[in-house]
N, CA and C atoms of all chains as a GROMACS GRO file, in nm:
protein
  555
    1UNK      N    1  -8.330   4.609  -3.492
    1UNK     CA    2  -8.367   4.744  -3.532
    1UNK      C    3  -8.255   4.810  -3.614
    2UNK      N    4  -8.132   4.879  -3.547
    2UNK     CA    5  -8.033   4.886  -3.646
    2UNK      C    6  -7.915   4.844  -3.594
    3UNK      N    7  -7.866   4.796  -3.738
    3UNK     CA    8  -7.715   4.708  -3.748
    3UNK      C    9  -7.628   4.778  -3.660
    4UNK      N   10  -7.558   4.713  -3.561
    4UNK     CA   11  -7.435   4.793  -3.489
    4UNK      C   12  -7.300   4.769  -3.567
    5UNK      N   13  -7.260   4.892  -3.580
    5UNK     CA   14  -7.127   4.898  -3.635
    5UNK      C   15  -7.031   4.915  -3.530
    6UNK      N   16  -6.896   4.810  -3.547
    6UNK     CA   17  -6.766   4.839  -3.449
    6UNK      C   18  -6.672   4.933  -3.538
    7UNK      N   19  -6.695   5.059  -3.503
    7UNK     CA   20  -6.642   5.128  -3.565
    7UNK      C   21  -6.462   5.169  -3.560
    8UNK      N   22  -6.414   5.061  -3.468
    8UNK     CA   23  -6.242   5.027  -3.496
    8UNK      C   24  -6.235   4.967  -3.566
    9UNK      N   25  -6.329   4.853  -3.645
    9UNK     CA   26  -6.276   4.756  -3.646
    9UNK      C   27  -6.308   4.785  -3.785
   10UNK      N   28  -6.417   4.864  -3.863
   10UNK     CA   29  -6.450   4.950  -3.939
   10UNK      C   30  -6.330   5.018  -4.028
   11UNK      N   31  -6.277   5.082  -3.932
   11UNK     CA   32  -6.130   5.177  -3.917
   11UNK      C   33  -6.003   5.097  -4.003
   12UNK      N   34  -6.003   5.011  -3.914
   12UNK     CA   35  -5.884   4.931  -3.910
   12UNK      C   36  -5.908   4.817  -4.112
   13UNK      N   37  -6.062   4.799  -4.131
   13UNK     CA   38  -6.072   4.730  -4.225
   13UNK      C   39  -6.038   4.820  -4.358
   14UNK      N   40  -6.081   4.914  -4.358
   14UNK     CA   41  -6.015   5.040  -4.383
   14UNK      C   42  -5.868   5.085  -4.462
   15UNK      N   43  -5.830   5.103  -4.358
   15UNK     CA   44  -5.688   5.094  -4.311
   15UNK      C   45  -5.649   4.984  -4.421
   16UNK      N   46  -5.650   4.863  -4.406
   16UNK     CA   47  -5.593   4.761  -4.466
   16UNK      C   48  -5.642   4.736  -4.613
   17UNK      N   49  -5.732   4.785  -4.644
   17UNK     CA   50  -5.790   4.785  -4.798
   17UNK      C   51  -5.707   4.886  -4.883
   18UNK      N   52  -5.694   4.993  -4.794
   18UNK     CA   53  -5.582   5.128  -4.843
   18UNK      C   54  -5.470   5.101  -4.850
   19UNK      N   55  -5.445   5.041  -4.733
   19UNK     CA   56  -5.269   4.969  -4.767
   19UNK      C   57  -5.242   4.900  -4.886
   20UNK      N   58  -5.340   4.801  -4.921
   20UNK     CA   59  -5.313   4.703  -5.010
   20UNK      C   60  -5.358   4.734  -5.171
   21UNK      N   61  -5.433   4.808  -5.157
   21UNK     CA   62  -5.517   4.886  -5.288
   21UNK      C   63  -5.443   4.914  -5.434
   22UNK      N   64  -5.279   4.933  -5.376
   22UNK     CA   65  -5.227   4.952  -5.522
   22UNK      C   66  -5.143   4.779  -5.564
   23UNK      N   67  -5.166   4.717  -5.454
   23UNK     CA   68  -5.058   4.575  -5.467
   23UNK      C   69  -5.152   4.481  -5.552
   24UNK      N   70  -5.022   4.459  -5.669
   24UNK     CA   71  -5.097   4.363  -5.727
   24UNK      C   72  -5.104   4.184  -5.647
   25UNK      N   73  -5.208   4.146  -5.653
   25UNK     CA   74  -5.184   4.060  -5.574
   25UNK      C   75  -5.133   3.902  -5.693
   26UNK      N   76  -5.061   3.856  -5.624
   26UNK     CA   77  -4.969   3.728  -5.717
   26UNK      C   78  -5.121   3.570  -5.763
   27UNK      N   79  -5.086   3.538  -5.868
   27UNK     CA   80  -5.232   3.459  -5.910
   27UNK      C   81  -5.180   3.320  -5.849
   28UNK      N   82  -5.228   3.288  -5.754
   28UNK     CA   83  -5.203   3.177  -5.697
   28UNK      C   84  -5.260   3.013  -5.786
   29UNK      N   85  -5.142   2.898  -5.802
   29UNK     CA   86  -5.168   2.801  -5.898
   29UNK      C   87  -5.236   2.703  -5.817
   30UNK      N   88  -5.334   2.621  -5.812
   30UNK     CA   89  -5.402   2.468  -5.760
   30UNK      C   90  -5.318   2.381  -5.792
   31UNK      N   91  -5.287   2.260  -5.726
   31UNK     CA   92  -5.201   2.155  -5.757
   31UNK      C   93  -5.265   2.082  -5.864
   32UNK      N   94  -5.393   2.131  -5.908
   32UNK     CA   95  -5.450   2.061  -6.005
   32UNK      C   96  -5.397   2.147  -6.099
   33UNK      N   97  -5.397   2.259  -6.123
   33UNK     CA   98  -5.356   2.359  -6.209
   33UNK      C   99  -5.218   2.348  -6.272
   34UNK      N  100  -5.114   2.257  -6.148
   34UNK     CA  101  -4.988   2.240  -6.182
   34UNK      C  102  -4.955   2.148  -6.244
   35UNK      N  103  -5.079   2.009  -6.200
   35UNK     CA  104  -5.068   1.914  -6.278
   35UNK      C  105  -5.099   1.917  -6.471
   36UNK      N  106  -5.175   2.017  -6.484
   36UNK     CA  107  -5.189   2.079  -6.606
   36UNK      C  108  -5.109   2.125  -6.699
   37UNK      N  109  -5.025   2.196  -6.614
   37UNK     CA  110  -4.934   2.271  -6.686
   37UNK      C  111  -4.808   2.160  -6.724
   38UNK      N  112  -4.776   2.014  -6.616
   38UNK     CA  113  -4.697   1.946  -6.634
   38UNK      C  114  -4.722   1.887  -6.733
   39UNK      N  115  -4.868   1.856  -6.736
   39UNK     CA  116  -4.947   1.761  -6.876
   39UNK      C  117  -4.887   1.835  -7.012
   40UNK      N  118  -4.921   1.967  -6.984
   40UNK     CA  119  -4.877   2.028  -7.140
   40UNK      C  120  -4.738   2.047  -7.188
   41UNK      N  121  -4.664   2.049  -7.038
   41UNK     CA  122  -4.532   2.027  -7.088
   41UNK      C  123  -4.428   1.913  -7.184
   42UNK      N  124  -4.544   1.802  -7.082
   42UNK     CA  125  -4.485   1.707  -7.152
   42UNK      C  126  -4.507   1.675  -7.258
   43UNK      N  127  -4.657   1.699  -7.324
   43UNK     CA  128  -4.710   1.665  -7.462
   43UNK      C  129  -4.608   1.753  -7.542
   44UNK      N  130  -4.600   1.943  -7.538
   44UNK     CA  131  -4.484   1.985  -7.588
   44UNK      C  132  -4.346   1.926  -7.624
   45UNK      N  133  -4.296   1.884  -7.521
   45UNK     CA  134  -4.160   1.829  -7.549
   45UNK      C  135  -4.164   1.682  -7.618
   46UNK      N  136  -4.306   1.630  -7.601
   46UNK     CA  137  -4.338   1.484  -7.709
   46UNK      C  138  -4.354   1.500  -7.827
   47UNK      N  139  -4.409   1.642  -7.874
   47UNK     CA  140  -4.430   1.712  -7.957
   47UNK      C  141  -4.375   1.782  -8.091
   48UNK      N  142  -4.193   1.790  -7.980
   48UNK     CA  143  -4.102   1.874  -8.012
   48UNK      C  144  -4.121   2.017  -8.055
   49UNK      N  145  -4.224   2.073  -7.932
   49UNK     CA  146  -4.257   2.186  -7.933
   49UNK      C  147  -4.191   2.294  -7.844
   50UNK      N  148  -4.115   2.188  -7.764
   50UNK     CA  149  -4.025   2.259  -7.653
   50UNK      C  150  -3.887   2.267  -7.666
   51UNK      N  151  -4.305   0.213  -5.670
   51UNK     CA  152  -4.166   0.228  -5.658
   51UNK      C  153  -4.141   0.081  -5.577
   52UNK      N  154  -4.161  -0.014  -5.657
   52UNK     CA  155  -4.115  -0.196  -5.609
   52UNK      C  156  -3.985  -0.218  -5.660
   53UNK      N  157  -3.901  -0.132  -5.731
   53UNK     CA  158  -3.753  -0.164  -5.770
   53UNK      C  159  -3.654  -0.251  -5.625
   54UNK      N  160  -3.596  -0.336  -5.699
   54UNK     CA  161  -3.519  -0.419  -5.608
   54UNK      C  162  -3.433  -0.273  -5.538
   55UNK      N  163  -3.385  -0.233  -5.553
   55UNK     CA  164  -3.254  -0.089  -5.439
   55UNK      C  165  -3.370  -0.049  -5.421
   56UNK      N  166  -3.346   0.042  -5.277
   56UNK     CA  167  -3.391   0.138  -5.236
   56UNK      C  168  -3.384   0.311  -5.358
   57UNK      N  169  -3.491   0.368  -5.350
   57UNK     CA  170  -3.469   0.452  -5.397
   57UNK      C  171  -3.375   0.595  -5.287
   58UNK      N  172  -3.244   0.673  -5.380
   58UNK     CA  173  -3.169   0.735  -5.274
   58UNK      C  174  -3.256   0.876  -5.338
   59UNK      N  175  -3.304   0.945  -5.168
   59UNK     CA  176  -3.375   1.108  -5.174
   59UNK      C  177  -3.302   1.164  -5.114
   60UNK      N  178  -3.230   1.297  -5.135
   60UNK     CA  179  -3.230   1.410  -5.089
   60UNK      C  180  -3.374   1.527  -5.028
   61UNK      N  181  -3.378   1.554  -4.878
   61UNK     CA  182  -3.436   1.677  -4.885
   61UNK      C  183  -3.390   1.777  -4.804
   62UNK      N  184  -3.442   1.907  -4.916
   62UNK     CA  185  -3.370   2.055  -4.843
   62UNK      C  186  -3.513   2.149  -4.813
   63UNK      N  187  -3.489   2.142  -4.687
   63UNK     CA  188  -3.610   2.214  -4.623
   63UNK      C  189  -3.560   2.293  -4.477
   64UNK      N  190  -3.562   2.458  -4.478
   64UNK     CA  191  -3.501   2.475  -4.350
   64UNK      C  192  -3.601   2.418  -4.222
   65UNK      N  193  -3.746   2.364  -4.275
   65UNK     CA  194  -3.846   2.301  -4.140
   65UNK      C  195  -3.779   2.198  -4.118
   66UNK      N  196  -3.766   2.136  -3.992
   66UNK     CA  197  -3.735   2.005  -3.951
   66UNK      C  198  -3.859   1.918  -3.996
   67UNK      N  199  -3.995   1.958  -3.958
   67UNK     CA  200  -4.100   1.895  -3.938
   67UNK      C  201  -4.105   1.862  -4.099
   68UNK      N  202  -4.079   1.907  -4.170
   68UNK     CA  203  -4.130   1.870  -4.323
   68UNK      C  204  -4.002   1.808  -4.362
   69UNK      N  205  -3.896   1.784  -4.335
   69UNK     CA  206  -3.780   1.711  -4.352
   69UNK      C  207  -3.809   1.593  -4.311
   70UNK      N  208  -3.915   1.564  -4.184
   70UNK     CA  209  -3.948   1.461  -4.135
   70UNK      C  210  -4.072   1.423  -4.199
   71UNK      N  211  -4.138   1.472  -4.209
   71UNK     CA  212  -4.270   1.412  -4.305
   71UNK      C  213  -4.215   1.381  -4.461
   72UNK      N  214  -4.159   1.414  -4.518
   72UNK     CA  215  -4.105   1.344  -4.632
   72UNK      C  216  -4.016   1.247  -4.621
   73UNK      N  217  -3.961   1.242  -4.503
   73UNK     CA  218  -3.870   1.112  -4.482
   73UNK      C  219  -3.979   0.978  -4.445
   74UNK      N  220  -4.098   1.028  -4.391
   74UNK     CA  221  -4.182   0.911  -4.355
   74UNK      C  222  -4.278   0.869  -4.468
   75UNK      N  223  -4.325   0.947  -4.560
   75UNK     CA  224  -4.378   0.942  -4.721
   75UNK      C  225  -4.286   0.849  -4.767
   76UNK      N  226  -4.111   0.897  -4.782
   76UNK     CA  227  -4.078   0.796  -4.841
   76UNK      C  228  -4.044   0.705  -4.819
   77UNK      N  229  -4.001   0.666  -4.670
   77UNK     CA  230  -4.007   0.538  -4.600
   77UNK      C  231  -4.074   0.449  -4.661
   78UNK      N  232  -4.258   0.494  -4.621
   78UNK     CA  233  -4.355   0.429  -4.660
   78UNK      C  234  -4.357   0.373  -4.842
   79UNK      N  235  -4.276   0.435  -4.874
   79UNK     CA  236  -4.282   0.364  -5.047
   79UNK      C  237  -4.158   0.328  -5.090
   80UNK      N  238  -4.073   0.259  -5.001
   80UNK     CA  239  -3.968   0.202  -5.014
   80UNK      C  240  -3.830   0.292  -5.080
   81UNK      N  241  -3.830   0.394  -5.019
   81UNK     CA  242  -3.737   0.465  -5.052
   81UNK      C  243  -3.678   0.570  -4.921
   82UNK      N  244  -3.541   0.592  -4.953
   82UNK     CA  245  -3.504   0.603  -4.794
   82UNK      C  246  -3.406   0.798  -4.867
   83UNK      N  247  -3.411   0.863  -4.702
   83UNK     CA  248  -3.378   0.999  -4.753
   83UNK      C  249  -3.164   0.976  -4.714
   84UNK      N  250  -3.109   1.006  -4.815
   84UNK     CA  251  -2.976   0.940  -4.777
   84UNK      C  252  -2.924   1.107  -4.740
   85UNK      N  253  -2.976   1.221  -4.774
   85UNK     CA  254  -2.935   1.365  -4.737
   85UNK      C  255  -3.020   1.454  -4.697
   86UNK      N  256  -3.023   1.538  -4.618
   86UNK     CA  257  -3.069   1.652  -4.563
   86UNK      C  258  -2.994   1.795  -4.600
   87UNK      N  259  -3.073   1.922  -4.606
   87UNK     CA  260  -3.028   2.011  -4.630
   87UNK      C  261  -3.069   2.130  -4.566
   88UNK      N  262  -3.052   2.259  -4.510
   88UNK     CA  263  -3.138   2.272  -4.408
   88UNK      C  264  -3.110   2.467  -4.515
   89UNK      N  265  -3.057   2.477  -4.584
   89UNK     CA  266  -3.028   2.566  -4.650
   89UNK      C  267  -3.004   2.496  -4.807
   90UNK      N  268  -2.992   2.638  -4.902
   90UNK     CA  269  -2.968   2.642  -5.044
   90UNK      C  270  -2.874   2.590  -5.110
   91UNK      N  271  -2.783   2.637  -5.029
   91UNK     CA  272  -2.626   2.566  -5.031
   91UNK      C  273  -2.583   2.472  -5.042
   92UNK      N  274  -2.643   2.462  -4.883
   92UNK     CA  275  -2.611   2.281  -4.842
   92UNK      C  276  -2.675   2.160  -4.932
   93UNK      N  277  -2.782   2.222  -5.010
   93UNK     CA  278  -2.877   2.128  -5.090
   93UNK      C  279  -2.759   2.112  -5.221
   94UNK      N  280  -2.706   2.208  -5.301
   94UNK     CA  281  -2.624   2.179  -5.391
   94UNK      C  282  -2.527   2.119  -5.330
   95UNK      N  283  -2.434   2.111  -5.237
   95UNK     CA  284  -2.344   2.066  -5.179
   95UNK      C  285  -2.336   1.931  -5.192
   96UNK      N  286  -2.460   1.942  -5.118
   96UNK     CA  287  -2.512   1.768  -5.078
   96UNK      C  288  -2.573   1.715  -5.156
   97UNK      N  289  -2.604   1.774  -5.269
   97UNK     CA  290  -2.631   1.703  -5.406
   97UNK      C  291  -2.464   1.650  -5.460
   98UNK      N  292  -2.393   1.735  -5.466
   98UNK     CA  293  -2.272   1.694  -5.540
   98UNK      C  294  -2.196   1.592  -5.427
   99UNK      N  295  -2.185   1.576  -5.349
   99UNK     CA  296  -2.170   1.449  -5.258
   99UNK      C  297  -2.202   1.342  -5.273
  100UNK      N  298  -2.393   1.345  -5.277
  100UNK     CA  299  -2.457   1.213  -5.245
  100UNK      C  300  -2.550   1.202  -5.398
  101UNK      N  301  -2.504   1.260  -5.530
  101UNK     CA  302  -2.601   1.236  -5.606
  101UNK      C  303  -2.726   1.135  -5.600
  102UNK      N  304  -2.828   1.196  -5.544
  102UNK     CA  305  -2.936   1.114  -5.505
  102UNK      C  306  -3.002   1.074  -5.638
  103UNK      N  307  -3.100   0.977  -5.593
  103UNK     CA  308  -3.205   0.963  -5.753
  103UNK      C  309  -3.343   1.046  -5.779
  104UNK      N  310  -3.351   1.112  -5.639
  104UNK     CA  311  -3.480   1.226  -5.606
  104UNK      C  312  -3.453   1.286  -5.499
  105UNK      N  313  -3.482   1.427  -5.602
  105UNK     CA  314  -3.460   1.530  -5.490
  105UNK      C  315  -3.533   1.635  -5.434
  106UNK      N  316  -3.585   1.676  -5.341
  106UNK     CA  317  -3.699   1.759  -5.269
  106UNK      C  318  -3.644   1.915  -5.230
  107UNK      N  319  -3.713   1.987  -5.292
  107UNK     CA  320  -3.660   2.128  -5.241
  107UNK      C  321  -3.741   2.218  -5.243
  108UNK      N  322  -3.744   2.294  -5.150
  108UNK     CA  323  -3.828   2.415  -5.067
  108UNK      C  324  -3.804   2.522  -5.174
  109UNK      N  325  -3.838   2.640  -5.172
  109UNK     CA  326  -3.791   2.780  -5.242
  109UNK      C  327  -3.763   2.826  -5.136
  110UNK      N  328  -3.879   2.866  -5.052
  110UNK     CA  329  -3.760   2.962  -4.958
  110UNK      C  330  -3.720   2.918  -4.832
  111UNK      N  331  -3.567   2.922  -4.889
  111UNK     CA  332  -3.487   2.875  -4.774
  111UNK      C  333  -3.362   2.969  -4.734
  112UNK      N  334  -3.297   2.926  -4.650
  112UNK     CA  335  -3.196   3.058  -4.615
  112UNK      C  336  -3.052   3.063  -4.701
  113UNK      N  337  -2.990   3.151  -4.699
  113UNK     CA  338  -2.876   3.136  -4.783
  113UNK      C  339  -2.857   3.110  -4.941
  114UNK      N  340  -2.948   3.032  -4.955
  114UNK     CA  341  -3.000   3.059  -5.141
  114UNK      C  342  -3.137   3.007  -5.159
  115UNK      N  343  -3.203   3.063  -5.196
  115UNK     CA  344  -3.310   2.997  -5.252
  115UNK      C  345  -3.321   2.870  -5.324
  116UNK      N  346  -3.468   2.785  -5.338
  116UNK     CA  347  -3.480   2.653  -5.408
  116UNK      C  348  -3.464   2.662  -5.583
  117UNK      N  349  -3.501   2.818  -5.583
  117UNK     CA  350  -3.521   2.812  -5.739
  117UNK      C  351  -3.363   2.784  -5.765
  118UNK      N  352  -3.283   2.864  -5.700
  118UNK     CA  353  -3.129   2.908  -5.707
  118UNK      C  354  -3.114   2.748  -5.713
  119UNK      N  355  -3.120   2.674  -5.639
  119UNK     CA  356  -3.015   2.592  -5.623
  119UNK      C  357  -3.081   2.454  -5.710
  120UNK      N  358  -3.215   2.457  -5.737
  120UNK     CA  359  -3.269   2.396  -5.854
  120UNK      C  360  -3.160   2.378  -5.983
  121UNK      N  361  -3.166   2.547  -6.018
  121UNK     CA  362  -3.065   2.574  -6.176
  121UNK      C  363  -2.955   2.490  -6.130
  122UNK      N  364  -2.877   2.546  -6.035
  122UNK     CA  365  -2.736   2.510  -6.005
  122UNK      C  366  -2.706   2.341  -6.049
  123UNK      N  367  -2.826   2.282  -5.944
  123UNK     CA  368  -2.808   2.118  -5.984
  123UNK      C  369  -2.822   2.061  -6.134
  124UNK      N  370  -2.897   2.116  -6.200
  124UNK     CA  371  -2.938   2.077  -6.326
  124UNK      C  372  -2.825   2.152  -6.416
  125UNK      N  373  -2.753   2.226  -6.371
  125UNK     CA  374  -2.641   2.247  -6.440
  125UNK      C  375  -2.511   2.183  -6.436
  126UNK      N  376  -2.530   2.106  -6.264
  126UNK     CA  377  -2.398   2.015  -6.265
  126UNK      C  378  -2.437   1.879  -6.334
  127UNK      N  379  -2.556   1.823  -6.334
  127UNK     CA  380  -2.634   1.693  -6.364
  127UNK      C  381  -2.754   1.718  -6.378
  128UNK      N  382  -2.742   1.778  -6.575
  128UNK     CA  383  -2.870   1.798  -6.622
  128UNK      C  384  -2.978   1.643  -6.606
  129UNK      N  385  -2.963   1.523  -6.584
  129UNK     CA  386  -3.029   1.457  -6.553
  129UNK      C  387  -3.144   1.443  -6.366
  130UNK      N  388  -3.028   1.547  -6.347
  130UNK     CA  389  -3.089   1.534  -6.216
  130UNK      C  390  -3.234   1.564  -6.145
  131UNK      N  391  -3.343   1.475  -6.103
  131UNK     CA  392  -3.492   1.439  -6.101
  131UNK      C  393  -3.495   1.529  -5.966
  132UNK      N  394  -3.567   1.663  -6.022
  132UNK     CA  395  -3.576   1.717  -5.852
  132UNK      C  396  -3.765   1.766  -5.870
  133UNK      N  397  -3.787   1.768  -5.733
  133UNK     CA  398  -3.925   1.782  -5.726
  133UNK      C  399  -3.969   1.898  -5.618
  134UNK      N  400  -4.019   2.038  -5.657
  134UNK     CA  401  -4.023   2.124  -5.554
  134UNK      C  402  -4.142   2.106  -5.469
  135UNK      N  403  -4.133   2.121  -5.359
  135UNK     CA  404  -4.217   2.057  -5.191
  135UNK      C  405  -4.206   2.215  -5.128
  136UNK      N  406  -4.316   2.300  -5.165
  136UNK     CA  407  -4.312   2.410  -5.129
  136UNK      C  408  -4.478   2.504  -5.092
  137UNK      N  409  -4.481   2.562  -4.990
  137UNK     CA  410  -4.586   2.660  -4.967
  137UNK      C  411  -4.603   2.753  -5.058
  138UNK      N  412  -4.496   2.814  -5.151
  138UNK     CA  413  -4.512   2.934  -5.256
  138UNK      C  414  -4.571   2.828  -5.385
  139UNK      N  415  -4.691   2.942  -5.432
  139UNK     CA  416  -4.764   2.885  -5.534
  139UNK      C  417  -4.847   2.982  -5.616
  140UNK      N  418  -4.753   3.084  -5.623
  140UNK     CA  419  -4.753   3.212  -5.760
  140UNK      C  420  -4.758   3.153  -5.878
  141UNK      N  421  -4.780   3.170  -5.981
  141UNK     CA  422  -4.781   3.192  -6.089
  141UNK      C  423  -4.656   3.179  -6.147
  142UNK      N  424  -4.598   3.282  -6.124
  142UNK     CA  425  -4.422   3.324  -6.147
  142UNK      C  426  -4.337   3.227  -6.112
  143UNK      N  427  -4.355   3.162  -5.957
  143UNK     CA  428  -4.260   3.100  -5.955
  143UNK      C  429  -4.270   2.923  -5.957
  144UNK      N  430  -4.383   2.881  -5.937
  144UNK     CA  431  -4.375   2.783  -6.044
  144UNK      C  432  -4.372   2.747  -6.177
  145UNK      N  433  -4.427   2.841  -6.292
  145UNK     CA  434  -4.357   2.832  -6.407
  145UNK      C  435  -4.230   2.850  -6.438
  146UNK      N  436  -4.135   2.933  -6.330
  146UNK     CA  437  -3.997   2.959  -6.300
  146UNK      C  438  -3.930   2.788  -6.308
  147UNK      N  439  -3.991   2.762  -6.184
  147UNK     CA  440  -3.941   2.642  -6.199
  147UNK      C  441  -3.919   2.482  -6.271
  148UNK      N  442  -4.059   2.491  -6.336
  148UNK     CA  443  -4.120   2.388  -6.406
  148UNK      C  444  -3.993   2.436  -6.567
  149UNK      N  445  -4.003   2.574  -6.606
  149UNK     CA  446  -3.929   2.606  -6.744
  149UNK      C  447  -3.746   2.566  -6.707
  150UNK      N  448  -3.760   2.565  -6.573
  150UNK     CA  449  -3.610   2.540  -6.524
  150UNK      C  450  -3.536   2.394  -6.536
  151UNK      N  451  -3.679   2.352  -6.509
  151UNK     CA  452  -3.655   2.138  -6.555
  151UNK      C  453  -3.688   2.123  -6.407
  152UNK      N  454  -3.803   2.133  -6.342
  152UNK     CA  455  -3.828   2.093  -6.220
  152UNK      C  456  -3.950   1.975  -6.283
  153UNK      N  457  -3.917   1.839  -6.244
  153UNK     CA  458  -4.005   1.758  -6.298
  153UNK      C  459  -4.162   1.749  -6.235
  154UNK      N  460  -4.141   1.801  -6.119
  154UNK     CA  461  -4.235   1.838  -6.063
  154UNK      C  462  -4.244   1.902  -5.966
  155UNK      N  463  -4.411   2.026  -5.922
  155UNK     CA  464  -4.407   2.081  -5.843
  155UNK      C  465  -4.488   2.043  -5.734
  156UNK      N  466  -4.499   2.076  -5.594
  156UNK     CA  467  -4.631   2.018  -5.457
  156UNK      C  468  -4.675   2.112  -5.426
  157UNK      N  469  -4.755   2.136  -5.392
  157UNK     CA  470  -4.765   2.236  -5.296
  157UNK      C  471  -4.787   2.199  -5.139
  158UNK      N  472  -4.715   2.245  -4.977
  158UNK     CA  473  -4.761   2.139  -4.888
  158UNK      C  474  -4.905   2.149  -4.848
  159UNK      N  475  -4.957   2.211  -4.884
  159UNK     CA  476  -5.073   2.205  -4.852
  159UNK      C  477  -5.176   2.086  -4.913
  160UNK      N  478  -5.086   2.005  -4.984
  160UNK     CA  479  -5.182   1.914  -5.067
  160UNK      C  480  -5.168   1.749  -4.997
  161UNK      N  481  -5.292   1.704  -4.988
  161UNK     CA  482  -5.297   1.594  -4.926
  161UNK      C  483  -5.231   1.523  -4.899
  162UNK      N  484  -5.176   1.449  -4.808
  162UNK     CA  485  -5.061   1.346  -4.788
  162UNK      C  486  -5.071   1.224  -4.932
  163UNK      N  487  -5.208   1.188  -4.913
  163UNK     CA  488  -5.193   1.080  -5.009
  163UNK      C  489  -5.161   1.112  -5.215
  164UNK      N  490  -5.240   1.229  -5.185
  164UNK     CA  491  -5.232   1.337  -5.347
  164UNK      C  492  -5.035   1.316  -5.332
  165UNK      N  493  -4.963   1.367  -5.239
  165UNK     CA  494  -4.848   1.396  -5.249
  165UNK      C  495  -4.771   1.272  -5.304
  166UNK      N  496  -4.788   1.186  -5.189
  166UNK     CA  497  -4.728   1.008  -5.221
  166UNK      C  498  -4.779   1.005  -5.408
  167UNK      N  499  -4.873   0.995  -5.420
  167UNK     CA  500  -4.924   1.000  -5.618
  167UNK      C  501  -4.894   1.057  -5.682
  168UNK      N  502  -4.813   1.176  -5.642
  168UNK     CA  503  -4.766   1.224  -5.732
  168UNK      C  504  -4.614   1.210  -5.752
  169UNK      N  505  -4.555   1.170  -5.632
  169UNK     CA  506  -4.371   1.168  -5.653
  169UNK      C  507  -4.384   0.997  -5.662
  170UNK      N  508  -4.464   0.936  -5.609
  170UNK     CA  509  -4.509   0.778  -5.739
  170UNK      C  510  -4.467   0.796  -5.939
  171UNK      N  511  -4.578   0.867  -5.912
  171UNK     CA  512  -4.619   0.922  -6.058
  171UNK      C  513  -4.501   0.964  -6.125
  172UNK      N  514  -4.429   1.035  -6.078
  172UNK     CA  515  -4.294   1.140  -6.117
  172UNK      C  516  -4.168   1.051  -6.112
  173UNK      N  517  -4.184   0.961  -6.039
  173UNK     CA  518  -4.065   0.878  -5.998
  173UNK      C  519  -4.090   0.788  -6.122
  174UNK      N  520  -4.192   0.731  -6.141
  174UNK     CA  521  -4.234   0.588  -6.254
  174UNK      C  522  -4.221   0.677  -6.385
  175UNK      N  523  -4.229   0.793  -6.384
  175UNK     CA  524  -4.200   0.831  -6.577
  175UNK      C  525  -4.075   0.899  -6.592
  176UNK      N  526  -4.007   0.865  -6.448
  176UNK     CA  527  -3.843   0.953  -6.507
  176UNK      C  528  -3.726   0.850  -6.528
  177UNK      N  529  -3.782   0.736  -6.382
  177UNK     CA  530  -3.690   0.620  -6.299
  177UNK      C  531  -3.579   0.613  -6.398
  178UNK      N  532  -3.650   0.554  -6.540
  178UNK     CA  533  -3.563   0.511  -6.636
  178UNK      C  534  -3.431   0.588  -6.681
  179UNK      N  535  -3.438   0.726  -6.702
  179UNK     CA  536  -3.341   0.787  -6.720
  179UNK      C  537  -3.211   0.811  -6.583
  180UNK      N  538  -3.289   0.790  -6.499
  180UNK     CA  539  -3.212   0.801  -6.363
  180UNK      C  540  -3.122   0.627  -6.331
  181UNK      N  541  -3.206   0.558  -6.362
  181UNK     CA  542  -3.104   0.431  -6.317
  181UNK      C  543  -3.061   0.390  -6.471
  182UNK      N  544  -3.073   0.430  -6.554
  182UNK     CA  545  -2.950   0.416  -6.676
  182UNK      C  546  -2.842   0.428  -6.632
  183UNK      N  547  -2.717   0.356  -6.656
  183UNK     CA  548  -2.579   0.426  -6.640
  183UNK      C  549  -2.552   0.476  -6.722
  184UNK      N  550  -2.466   0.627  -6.759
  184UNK     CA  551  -2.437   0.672  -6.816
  184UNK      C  552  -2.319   0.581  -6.971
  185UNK      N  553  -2.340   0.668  -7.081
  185UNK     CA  554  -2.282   0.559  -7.172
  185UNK      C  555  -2.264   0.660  -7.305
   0.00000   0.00000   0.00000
């Protein structure tokens, strides 16, 4: 009939969205992502772009 | 990594447990850890001691950081093959490191066997410059 809300927990989710709201958050890399970036490094410096 | 010597590793990790899991990675591929480092410091230290042929390093560790002591080594022995073995995986600070001459980065969260393939991988396209003698 109707949805029950836990309204601490409500509170508290809240709470933590506000805290964090102005933080930029850091762009996290995949080890696949790193392997990428190694790929291009190296073609660069094969390149003599580096 | 079938080279007749053992390959010599350094690792600096303030975990014991991941000091020990990379010592058993490289066991398993015929290469043995000849230094430990349990801080930033001690990792340059014990680089300039035991110039290893691969080297493993954390970022954050106590007393100096991995990035810190990354530069440091590659400034005493710009040849020196280091590979960062780390939970941080920003943006910032792996391109930090990779532009620094980190030949390669891990993250630990990445598969045991992904890991072994890749310091394989890293070890077979550097080896050469590392067991050159200088001339």
């Amino acid at each position: 009939m109707f949805k029950r809300y836990d309204l601490q927990q409500m509170k508290k989710e809240i709470q933590e969205d506000e805290q964090h709201a102005g933080e930029a958050k850091p762009r996290l890399v995949s080890q696949d992502a790193i392997a990428e970036m190694i790929r291009q490094k190296k073609v660069a410096k094969e390149t003599g772009r580096e | 990594m079938n080279d007749t010597r053992k390959i010599r590793a350094m690792v600096a990790d303030d975990e014991l447990h991941i000091r020990m899991l990379v010592k058993q990675v490289l066991k398993s591929m015929n290469a043995e850890i000849t230094a430990e480092a349990r801080d930033g410091n001690q990792a340059v230290e014990l680089y300039r001691q035991n110039k290893p042929d691969l080297t493993f390093l954390d970022i954050n560790m106590p007393v100096k950081t991995g990035v810190e002591a990354l530069k440091e080594i590659l400034v005493m022995d710009p040849k020196a093959l280091v590979i960062m073995l780390t939970s941080v995986s920003d943006m910032d600070t792996v391109t930090r490191c990779l532009a620094a001459g980190a030949a390669n980065y891990i993250r630990k969260d990445t598969p045991l066997e992904q890991i072994k393939g890749i310091i394989k991988t890293t070890w077979t396209e550097h080896k050469e410059k590392i067991l050159t003698p200088e001339g």
